[in-house]
C-alpha positions as CSV (number, residue, x, y, z in Angstrom):
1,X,-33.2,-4.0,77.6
2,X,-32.8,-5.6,81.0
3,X,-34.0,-4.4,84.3
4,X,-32.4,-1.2,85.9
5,X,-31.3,-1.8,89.7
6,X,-30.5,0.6,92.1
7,X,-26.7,0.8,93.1
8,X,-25.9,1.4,96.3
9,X,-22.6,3.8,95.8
10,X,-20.8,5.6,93.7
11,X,-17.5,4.0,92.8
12,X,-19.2,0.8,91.8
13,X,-21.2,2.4,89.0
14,X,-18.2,5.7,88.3
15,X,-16.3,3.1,85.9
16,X,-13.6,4.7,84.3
17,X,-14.6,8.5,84.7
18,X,-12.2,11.2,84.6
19,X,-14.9,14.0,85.5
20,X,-17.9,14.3,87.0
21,X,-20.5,17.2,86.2
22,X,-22.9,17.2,89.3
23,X,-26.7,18.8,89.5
24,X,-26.6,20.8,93.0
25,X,-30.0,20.8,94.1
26,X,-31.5,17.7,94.8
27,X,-27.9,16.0,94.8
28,X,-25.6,18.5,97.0
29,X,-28.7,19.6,98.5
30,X,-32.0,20.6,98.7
31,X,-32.4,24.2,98.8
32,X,-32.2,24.2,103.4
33,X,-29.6,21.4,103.9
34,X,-26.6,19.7,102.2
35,X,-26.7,15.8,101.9
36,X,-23.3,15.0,103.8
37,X,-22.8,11.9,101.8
38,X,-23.2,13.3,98.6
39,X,-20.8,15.8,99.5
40,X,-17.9,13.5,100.9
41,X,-19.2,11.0,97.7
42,X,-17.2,13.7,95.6
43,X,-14.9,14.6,97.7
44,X,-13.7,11.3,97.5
45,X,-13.9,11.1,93.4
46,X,-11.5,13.9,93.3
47,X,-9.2,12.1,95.9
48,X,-9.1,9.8,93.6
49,X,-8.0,12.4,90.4
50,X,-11.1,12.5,89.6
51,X,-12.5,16.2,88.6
52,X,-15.5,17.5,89.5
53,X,-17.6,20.0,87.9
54,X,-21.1,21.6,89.7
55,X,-23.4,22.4,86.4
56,X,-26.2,23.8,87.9
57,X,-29.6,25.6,86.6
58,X,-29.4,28.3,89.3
59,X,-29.8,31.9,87.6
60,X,-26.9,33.2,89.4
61,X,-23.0,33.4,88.5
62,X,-21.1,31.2,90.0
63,X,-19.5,32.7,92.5
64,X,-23.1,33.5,94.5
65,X,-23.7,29.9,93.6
66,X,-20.5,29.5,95.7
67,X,-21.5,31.6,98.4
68,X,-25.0,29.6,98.9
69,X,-23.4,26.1,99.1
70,X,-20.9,27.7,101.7
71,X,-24.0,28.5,103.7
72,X,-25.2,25.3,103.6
73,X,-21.5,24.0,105.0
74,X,-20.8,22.1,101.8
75,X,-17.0,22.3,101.6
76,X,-14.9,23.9,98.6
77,X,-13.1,21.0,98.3
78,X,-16.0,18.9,97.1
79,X,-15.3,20.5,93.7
80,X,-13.3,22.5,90.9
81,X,-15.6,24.6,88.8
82,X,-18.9,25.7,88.9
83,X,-20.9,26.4,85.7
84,X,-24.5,28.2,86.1
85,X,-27.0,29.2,83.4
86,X,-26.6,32.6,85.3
87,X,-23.2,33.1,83.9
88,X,-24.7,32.2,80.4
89,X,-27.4,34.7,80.9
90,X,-25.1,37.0,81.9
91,X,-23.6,36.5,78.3
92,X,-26.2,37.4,76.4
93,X,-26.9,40.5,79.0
94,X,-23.9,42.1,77.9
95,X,-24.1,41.3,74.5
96,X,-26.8,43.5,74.2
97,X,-25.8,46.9,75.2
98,X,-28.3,49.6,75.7
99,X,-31.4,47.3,75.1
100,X,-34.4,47.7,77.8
101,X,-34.8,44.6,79.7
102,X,-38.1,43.7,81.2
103,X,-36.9,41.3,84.2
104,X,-39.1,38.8,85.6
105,X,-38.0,37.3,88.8
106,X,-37.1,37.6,92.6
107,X,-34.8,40.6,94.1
108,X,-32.7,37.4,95.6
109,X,-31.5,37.2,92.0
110,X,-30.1,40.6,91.1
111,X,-26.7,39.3,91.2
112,X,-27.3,37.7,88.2
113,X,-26.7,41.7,86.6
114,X,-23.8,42.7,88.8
115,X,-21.5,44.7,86.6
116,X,-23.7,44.6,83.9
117,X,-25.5,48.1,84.5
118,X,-28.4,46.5,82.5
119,X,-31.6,49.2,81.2
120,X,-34.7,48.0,83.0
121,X,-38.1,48.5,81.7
122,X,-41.3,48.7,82.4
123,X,-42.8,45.5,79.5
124,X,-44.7,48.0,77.6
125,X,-41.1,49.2,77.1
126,X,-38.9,46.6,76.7
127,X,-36.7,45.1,73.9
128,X,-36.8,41.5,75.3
129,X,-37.4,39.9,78.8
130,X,-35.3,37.9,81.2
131,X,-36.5,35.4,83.7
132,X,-35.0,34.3,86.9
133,X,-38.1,33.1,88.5
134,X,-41.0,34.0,89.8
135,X,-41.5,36.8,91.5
136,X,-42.9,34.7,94.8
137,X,-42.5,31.4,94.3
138,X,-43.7,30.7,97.4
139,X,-47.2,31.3,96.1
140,X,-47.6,31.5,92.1
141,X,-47.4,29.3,89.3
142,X,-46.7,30.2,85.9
143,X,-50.4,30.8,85.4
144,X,-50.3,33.8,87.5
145,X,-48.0,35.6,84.1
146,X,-50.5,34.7,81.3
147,X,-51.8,37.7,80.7
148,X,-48.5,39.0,81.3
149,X,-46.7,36.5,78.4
150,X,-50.0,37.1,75.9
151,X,-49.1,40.8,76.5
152,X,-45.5,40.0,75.6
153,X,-46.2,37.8,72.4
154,X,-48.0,40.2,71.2
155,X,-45.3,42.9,71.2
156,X,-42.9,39.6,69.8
157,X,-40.3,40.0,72.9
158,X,-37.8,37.1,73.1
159,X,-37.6,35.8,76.2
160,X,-34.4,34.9,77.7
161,X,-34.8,31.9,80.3
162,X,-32.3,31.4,83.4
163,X,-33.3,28.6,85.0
164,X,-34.9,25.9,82.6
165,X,-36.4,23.8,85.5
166,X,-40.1,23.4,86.1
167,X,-39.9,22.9,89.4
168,X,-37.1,22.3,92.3
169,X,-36.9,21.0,96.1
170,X,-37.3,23.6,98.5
171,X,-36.7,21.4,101.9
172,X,-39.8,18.9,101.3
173,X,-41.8,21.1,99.0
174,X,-41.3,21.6,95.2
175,X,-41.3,24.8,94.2
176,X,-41.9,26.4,90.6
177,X,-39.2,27.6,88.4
178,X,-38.3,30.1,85.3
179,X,-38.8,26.8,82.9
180,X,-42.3,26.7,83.9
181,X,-43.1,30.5,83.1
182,X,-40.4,30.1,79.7
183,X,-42.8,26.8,78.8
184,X,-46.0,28.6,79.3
185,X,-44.6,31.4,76.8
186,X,-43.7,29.0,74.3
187,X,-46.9,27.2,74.4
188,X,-48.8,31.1,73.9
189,X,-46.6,30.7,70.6
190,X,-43.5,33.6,72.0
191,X,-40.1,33.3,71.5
192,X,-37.5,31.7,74.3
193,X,-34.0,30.9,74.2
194,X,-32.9,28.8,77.4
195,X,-29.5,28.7,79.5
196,X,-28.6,26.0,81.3
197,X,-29.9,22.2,81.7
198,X,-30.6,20.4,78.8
199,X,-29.1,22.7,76.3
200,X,-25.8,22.4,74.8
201,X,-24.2,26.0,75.7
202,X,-23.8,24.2,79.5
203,X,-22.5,21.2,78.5
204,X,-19.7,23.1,76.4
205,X,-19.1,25.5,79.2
206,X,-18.7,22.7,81.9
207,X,-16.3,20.3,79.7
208,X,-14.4,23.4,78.7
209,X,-13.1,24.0,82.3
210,X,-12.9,20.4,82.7
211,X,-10.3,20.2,80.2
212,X,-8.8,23.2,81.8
213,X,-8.4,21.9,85.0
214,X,-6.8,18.9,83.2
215,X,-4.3,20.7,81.3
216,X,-6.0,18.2,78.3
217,X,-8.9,17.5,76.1
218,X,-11.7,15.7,77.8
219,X,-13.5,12.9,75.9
220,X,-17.3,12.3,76.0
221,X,-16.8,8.7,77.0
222,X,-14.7,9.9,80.4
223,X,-17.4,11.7,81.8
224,X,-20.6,11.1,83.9
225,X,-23.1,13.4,84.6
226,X,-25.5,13.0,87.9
227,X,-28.4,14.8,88.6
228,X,-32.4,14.0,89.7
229,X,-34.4,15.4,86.9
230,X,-35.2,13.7,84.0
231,X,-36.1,16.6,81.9
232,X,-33.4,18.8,82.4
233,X,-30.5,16.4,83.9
234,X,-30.5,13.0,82.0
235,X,-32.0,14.4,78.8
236,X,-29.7,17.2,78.7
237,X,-26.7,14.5,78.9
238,X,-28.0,11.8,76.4
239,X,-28.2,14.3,74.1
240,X,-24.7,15.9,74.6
241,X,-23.8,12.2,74.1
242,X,-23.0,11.8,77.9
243,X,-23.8,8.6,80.7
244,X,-25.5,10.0,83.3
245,X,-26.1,8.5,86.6
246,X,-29.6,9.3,88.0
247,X,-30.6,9.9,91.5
248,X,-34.4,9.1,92.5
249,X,-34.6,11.2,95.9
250,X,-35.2,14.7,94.4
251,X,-38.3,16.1,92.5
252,X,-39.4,12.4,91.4
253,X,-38.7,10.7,94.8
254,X,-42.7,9.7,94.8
255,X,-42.3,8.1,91.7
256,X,-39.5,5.5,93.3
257,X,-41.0,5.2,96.6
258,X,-40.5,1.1,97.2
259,X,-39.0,0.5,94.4
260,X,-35.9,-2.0,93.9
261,X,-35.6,-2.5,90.2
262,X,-37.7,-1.3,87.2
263,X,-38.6,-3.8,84.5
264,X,-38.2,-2.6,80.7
265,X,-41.3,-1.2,80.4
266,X,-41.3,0.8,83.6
267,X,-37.2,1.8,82.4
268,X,-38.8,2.8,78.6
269,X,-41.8,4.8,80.2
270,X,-39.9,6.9,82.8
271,X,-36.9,7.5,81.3
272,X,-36.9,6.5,77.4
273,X,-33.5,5.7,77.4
274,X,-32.0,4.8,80.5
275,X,-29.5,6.5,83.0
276,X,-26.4,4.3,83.5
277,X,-28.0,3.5,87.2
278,X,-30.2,4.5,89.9
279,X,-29.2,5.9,93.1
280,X,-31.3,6.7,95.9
281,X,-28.8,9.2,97.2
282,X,-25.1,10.1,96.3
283,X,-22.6,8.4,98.1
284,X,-19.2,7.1,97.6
């Protein structure tokens, strides 16, 4: 293993890529402002036939994700498809009919159930629990739901995580997630299934409307994913078999502070096995 530099833009590292499936927050933005450069960085890959593919872990459906980024003045054009662990959630919502749902999460959420007419329940009531996010993430942590989660393990309620990240950027603060609560369950011994980043459903989603967008089959070796999280976004590639190009100025921008390479041992201890290449931010 040699050392890992930082490159400096995109089309030196993009190789022969056909697609691109790009985190949103962190990369596109950060939650109160969009990174200009990032945006016109795929803007630019799609000029060039590229296809571009927004795989996000926000527990919305897309088309609120779409609304939010057009907010933040980042362009339609930037991209083709959106894919959100909402829309996955929203899945297994409606495959479930007439089952009370316990819902943990912010009202900013609700559109995750548009159309769904879900049954909400009280916990004491409910036939399995979904979770957007804390209720005020402003101020808790997951620690704030243990007694909530041992209450839920005991009556053996599945819990169905949106969002698998711990934590996210929120303009220069990081914020906690549905992945932290969903983590804390599992370690009380309940039950979770996760939507979105790292798990396969995504992937298979995102490379589905690729090859859509195409009008042909996508191969693994054409694509490159790019996020900022290590947990969700480069271990959620590798193991779909994926390069992934990994950006340092999100949720572990302390850990790169001053940093121009990384030996081997610093590239095996952060990462395990490595991204295709660093980036301090996107740009073409």
């Amino acid at each position: 293993m040699t050392a890992l530099r930082f490159a400096e833009r995109l089309r030196d590292v993009v190789g022969g890529a056909e697609v691109l499936l790009s985190d949103i927050w962190g990369v596109v933005h950060n939650g109160l402002a969009a990174f200009p450069d990032a945006c016109q960085a795929l803007h630019s890959f799609r000029q060039q036939g590229g296809t571009v593919i927004l795989i996000t872990n926000a527990p919305r459906p897309a088309d609120s994700v779409q609304r939010q980024l057009r907010k933040l003045k980042v362009a339609d054009e930037i991209y083709d498809a959106i894919v959100s662990s909402g829309d996955l959630t929203r899945h297994f919502v409606a495959d479930h009919p007439g089952q009370k749902m316990f819902w943990i999460g912010p009202e900013r959420d609700s559109s995750i159930y548009r159309g769904l007419d879900p049954v909400l329940a009280p916990l004491e009531q409910a036939d399995y629990i979904v979770c957007t996010g804390l209720f005020d993430d402003e101020t808790e942590s997951a620690e704030n739901y243990r007694a909530m989660l041992l209450q839920a393990r005991e009556r053996r309620l599945t819990l169905i995580c949106a969002n698998p990240d711990i934590v996210v950027e929120r303009g220069d603060r990081l914020i906690y997630c549905a992945g932290a609560v969903a983590e804390l369950y599992l370690e009380l011994g309940g039950e979770v299934i996760f939507y979105g980043k790292p798990h396969r459903p995504i992937y298979e989603r995102a490379i589905a409307m690729a090859a859509e967008r195409r009008g042909r089959a996508v191969e693994l070796k054409d694509v490159l994913a790019i996020g900022d999280s290590v947990r969700t976004d480069l271990a959620g590639a590798q193991s779909f078999g994926i390069d992934c190009l990994f950006i340092t100025r999100g949720i572990h921008s302390e850990e790169f502070e001053g940093i121009d390479q990384l030996d081997p041992a610093s590239v095996r201890e952060l990462f395990g096995h490595p991204p295709r290449a660093l980036m301090r931010e996107l740009r073409w």
